[in-house]
TORPA-4810 file (N, C-alpha, C, O; in nm, 3 decimals):
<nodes>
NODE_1_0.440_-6.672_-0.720_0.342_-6.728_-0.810_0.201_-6.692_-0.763_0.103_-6.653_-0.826_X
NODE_2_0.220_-6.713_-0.653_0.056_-6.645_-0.581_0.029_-6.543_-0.619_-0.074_-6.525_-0.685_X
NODE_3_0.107_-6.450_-0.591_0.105_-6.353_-0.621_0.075_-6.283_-0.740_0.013_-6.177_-0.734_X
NODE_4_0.112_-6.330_-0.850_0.057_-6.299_-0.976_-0.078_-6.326_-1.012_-0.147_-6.251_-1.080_X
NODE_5_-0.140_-6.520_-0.928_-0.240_-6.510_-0.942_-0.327_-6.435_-0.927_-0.420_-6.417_-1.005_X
NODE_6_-0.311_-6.387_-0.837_-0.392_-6.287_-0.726_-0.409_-6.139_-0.840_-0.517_-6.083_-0.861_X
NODE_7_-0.319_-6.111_-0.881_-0.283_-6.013_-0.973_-0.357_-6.025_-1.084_-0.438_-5.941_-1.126_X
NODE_8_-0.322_-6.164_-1.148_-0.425_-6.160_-1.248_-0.587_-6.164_-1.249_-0.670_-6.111_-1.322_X
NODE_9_-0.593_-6.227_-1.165_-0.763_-6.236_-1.090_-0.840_-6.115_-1.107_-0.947_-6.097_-1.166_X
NODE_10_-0.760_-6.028_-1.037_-0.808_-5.866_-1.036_-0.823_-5.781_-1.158_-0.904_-5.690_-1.180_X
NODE_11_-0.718_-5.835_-1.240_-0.711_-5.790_-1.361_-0.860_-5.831_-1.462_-0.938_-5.752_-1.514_X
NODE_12_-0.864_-6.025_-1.466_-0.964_-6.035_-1.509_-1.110_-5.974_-1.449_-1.216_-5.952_-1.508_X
NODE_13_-1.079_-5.960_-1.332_-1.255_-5.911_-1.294_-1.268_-5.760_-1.342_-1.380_-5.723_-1.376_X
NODE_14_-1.199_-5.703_-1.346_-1.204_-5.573_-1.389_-1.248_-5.549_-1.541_-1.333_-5.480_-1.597_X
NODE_15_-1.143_-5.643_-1.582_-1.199_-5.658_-1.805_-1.367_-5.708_-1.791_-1.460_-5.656_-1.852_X
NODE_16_-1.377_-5.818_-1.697_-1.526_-5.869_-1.689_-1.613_-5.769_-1.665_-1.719_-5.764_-1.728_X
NODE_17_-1.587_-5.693_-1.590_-1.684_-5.602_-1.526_-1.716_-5.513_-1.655_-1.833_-5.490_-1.685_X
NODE_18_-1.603_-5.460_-1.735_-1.615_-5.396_-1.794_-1.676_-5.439_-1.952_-1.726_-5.358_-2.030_X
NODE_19_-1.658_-5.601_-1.980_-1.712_-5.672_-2.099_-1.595_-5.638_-2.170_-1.620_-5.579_-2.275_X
NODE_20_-1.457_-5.661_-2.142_-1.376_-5.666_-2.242_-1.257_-5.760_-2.233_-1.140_-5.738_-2.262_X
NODE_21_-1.318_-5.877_-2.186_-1.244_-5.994_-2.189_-1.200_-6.050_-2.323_-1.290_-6.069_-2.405_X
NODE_22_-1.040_-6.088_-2.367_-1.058_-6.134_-2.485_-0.946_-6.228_-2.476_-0.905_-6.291_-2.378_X
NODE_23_-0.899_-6.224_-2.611_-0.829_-6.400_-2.619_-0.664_-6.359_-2.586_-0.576_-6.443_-2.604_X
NODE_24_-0.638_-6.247_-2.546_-0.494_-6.203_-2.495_-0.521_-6.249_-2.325_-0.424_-6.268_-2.251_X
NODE_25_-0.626_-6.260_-2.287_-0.632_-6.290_-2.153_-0.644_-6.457_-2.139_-0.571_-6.522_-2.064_X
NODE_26_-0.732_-6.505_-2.212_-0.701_-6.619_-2.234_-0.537_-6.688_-2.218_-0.487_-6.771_-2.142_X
NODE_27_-0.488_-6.611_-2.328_-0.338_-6.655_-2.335_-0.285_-6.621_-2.191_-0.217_-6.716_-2.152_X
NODE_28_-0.288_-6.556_-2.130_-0.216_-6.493_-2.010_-0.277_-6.612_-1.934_-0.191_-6.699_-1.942_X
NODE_29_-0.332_-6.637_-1.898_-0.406_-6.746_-1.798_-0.327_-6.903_-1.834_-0.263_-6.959_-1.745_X
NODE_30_-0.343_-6.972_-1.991_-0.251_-7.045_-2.045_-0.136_-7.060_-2.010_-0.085_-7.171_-1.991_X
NODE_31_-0.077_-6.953_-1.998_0.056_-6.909_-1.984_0.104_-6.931_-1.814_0.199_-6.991_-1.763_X
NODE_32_0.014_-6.867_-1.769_0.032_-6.906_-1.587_0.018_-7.022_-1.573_0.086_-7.051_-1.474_X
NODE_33_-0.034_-7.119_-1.615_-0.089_-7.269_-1.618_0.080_-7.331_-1.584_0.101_-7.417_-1.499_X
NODE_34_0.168_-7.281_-1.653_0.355_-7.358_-1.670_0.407_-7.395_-1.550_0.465_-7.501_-1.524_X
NODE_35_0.379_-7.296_-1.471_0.472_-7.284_-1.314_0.430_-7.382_-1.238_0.512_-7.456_-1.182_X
NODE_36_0.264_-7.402_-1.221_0.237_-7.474_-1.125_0.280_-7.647_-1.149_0.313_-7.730_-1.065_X
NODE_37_0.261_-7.662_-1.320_0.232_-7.762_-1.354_0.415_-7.843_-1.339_0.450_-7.956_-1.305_X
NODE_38_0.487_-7.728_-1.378_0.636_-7.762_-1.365_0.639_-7.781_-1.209_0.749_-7.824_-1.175_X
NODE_39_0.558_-7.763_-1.110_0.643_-7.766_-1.002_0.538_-7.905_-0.923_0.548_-7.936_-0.804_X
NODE_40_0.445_-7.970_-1.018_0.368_-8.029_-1.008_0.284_-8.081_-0.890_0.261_-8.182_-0.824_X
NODE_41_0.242_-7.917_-0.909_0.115_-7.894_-0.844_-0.003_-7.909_-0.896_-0.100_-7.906_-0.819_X
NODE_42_-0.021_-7.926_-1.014_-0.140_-7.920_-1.091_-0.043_-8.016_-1.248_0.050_-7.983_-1.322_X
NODE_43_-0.143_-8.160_-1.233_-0.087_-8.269_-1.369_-0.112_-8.152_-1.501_-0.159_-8.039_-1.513_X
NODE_44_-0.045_-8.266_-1.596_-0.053_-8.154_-1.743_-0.167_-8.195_-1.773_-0.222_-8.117_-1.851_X
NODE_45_-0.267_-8.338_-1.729_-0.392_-8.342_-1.770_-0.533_-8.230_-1.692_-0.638_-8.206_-1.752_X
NODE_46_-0.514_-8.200_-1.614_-0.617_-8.094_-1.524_-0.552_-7.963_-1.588_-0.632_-7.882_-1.636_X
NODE_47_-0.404_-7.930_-1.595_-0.376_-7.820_-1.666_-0.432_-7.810_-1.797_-0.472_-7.696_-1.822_X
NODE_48_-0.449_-7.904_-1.902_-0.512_-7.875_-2.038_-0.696_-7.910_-2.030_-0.772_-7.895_-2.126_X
NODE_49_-0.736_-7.957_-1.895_-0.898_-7.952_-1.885_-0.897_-7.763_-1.869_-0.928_-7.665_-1.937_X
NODE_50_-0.840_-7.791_-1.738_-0.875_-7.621_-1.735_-0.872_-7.511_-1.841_-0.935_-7.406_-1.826_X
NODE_51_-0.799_-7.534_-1.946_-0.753_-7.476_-2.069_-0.860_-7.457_-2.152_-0.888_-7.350_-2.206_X
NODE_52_-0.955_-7.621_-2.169_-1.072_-7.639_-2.254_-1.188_-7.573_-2.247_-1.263_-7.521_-2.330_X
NODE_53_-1.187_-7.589_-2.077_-1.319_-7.527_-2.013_-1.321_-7.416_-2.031_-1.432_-7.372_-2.064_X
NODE_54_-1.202_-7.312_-2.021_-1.214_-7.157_-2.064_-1.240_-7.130_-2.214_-1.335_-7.061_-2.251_X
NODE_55_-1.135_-7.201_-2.316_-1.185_-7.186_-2.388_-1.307_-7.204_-2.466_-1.344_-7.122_-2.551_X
NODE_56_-1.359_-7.296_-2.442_-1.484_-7.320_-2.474_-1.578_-7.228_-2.438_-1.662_-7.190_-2.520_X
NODE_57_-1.572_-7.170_-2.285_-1.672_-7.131_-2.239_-1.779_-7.199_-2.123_-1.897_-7.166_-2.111_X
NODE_58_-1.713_-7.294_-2.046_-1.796_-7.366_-1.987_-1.738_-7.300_-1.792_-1.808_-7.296_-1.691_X
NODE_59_-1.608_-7.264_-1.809_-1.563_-7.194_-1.715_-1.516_-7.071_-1.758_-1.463_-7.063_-1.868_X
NODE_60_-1.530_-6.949_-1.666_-1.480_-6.858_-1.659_-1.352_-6.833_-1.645_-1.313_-6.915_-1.562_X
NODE_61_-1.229_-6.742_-1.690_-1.088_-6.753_-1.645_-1.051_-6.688_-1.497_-0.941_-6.689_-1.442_X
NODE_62_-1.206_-6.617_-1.437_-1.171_-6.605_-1.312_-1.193_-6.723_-1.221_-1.129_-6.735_-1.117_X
NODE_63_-1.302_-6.829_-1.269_-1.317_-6.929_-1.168_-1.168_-7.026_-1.180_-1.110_-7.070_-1.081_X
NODE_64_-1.127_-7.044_-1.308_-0.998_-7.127_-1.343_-0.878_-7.083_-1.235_-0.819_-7.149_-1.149_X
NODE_65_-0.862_-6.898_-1.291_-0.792_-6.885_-1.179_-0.806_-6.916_-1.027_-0.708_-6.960_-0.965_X
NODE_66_-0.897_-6.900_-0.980_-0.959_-6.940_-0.844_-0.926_-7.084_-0.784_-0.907_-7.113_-0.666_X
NODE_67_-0.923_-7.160_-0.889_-0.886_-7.304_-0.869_-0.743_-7.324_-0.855_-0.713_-7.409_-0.771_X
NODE_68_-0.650_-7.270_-0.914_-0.530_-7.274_-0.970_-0.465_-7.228_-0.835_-0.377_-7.294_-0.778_X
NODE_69_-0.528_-7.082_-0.776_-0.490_-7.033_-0.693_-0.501_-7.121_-0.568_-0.400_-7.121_-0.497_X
NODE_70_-0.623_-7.210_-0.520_-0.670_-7.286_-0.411_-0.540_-7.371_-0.409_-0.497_-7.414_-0.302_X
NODE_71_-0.475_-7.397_-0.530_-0.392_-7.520_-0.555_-0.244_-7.517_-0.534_-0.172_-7.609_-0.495_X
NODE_72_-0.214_-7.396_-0.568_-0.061_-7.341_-0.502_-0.108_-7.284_-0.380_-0.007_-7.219_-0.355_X
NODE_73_-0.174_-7.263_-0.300_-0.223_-7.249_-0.148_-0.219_-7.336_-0.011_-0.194_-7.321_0.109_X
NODE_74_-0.275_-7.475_-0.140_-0.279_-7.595_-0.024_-0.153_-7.646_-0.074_-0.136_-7.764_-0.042_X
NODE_75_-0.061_-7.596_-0.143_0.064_-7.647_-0.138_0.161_-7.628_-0.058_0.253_-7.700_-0.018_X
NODE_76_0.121_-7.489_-0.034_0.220_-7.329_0.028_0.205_-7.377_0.207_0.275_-7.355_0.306_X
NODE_77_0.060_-7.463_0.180_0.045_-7.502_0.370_0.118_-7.626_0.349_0.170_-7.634_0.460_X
NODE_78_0.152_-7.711_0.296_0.211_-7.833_0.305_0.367_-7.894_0.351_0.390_-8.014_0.348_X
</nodes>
């Protein structure tokens, strides 16, 4: 699971860099949101904030990921 984060991260900074972030990435990020939340690492209520904030625009889907990632991390040490 890390691992993908990590994957996707790179992915988004690269579309960013390039200004071609769009709502297929969105979904992909959404979509990663399942694993952690099933293995409840992250509640379904912080999983659908984080959801808002991207979509809206108030967070980035690299900072979301970033968080997501911190979160299966301090799990992975536990």
């Amino acid at each position: 699971m890390l691992k993908q984060l990590k994957e996707q991260q790179r992915e988004i900074e690269t579309k960013e860099r390039a200004s071609k972030l769009g709502d297929s990435d969105k979904t992909k990020f959404i979509v990663s949101l399942k694993e952690p939340v099933r293995l409840n690492l992250i509640s379904p209520k912080d999983a659908q904030d984080l959801m808002r904030a991207v979509e809206s625009g108030q967070m980035s889907i690299k900072e979301a990921i970033k968080m997501v990632q911190a979160v299966v991390e301090s799990a992975k040490l536990q």
